[in-house]
C-alpha positions in Angstrom: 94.1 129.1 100.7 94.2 126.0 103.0 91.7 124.7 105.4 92.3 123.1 108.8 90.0 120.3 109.4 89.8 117.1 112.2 89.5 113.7 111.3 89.1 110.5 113.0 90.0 107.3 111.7 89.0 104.0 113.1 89.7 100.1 112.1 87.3 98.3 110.1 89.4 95.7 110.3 92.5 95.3 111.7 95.7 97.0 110.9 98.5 95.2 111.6 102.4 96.6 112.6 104.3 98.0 110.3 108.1 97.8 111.1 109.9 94.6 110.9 112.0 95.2 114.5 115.6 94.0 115.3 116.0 92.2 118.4 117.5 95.2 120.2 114.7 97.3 119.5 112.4 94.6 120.9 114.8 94.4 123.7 114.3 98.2 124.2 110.2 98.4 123.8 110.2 95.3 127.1 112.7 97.6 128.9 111.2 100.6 128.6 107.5 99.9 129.3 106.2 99.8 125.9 104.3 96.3 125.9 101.8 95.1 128.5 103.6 92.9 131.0 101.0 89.9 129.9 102.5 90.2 126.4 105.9 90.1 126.9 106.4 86.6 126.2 104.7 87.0 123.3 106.7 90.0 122.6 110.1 88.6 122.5 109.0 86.8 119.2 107.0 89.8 117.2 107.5 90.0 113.3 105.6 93.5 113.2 105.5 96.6 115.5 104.1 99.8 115.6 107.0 102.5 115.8 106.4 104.2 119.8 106.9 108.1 119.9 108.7 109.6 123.3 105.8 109.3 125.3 105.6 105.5 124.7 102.4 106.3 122.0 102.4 104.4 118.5 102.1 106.4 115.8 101.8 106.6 111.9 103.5 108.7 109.8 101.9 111.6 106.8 103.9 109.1 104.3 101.6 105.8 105.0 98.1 108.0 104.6 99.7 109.5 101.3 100.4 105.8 99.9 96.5 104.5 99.6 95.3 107.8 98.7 97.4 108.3 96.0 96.5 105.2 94.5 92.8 106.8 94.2 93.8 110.1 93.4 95.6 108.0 89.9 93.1 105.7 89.8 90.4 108.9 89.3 92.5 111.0 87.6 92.2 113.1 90.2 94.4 116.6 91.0 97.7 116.1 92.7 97.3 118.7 94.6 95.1 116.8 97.1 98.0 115.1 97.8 99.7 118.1 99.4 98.8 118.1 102.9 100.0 118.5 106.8 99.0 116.7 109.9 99.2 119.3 112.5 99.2 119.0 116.0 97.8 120.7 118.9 99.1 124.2 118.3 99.1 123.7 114.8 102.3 123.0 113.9 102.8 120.4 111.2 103.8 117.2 112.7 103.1 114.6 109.8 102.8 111.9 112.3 99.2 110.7 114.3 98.9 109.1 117.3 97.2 105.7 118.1 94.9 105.9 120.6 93.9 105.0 123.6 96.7 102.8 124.3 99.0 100.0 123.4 98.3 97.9 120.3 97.1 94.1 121.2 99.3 91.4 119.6 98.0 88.1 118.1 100.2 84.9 116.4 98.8 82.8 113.3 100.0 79.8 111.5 101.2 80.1 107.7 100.5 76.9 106.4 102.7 75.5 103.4 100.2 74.4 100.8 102.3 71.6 99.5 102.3 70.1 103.2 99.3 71.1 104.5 100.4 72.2 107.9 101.9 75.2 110.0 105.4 75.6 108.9 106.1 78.6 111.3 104.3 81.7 113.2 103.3 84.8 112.7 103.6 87.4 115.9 102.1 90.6 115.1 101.0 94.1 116.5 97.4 94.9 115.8 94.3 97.4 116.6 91.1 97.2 115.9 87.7 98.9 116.5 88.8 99.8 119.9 91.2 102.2 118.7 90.9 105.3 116.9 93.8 107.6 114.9 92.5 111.5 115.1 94.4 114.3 112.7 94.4 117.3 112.1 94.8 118.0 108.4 95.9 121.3 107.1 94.8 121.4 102.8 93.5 123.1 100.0 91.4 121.0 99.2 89.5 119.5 102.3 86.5 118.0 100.3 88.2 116.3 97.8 90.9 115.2 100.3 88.1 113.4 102.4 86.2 112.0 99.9 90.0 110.2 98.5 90.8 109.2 102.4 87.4 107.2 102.5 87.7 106.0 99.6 91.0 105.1 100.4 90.2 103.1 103.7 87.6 101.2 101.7 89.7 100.0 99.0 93.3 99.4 99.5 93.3 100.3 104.1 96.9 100.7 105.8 99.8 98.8 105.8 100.5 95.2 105.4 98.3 92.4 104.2 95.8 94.8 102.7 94.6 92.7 100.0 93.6 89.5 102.0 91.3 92.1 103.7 93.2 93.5 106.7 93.7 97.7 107.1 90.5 98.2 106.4 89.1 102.1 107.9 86.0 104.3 108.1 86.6 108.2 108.5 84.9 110.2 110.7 84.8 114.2 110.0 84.6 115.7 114.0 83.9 119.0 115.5 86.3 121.9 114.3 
């Protein structure tokens, strides 16, 4: 028998952009609204983006919250079957995507420094949130305890996305209201 139960996850750190985008799609986020008209110029030069559903909203999908918690579910030995689970939406329907909230990532730009030189060599342009944002789902499971306990654990130890082990995609979980 499954159980439905509401999550929120929120940065600890932050969690950079996923996708790597081509310049059309770039082209198409400016065009359509998708990025904040201050960070356009930024923009134009982004290495990472979040994907943007049809209402403009970035999203993640099921597979990216399955990738750090199977690594503890192996890690623990733990049953495979936590792994089998839906993010619902609304109505209940299984989606296996979750929204970002409350609005448009931020974007930031750092140096990677060649070691041999010891100076910038080029920039990094990247899509980011932080505390300020928060990821709720809705998870449909058989085993809602066990699944919790591996998605905190999760968040603590290996986070989402890129650059996770110099300490970025760090998350807490929240457990809300039914």
């Amino acid at each position: 028998m499954t159980e439905v139960i509401r999550l929120r996850i929120v940065p600890q750190t932050w969690i950079l952009g996923y996708i790597h985008p081509t310049k059309a799609m770039i082209e198409k986020y400016i065009q359509n609204g998708l990025v904040r008209k201050e960070d356009i110029p930024k923009f134009k030069h982004v290495d990472r983006v979040f994907p943007r559903n049809a209402s403009g909203k970035c999203f993640i999908l099921k597979e990216h919250l399955i990738a750090p918690i199977k690594r503890v579910v192996q890690k623990n030995g733990l049953e495979q079957e936590i792994l089998e689970f839906d993010l619902l939406d609304e109505k209940g329907s299984p989606v296996n995507f979750a929204v970002i909230e409350p609005d448009l990532p931020l974007i930031s730009s750092r140096a990677i420094n060649d070691v041999n030189k010891g100076k910038a060599v080029s920039i990094e342009t990247f899509e980011f949130i932080d505390c300020n944002y928060w990821i709720d789902i809705r998870v449909e499971t058989k085993c809602p305890e066990e699944f919790v306990m591996c998605l905190v654990a999760a968040g603590r130890k290996y986070g989402l996305f890129g650059k996770t082990q110099k300490g970025y995609g760090k998350y807490l979980v929240y457990r809300c209201n039914p």
